[in-house]
C-alpha positions in Angstrom: -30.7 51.7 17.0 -34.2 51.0 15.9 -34.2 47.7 18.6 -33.3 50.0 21.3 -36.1 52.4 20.7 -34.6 55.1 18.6 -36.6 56.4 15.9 -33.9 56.6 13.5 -33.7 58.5 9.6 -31.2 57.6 7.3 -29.1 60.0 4.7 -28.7 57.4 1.7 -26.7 59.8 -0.6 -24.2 60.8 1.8 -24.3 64.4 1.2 -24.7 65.7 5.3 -22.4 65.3 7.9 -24.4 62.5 9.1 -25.9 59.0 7.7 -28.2 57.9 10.3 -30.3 60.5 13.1 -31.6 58.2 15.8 -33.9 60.2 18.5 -34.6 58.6 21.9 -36.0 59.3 24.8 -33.2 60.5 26.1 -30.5 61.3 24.1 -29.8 61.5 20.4 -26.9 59.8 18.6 -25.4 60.9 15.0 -24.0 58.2 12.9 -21.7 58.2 10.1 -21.1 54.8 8.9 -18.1 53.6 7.0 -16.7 50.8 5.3 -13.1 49.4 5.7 -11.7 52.9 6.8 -12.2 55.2 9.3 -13.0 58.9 8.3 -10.4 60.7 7.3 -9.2 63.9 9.5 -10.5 66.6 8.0 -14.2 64.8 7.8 -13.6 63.8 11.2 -12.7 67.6 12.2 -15.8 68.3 10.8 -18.0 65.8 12.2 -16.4 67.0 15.9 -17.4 71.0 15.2 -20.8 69.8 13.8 -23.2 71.8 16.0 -25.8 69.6 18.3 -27.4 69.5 21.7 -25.4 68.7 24.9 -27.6 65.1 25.1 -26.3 63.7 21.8 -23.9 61.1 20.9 -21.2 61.1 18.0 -20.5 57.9 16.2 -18.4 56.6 13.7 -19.2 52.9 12.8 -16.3 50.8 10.6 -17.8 47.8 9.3 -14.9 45.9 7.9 -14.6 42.3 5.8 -16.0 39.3 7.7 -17.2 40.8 11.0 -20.2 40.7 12.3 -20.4 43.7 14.3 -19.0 47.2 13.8 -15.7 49.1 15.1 -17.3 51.8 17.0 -16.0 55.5 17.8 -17.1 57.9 19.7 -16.5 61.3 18.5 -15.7 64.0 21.7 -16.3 67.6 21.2 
């Protein structure tokens, strides 16, 4: 997010809803970042009721075993 002009702050415990915060010019995306599994329902529920501005973005990125890029989702209200 950081290469496409987002200026971007990281939760490293893992104790919000969300693990990166990235602000553009435009819009703002929330991030929760997983490896191997997606979140689980309930976290998921939670992630979809999580209050925010009409111009933001929900994303859950997989990143799995010997891939390169993550599996994106994007998390609809």
């Amino acid at each position: 997010m950081v290469g496409a002009s987002y200026a971007c702050t990281r939760a490293a415990a893992n104790l919000w809803a969300w693990d990166v915060i990235g602000i553009g010019s435009a819009d703002v995306v929330l991030l929760q970042a997983e490896t191997r599994d997606w979140t689980g329902e309930t976290e998921m529920e939670t992630l979809r009721l999580f209050p925010s501005p009409p111009n933001r973005r929900k994303l859950v990125h997989r990143r799995r075993d010997w891939r390169r890029q993550p599996d994106v989702k994007e998390i609809g209200t």
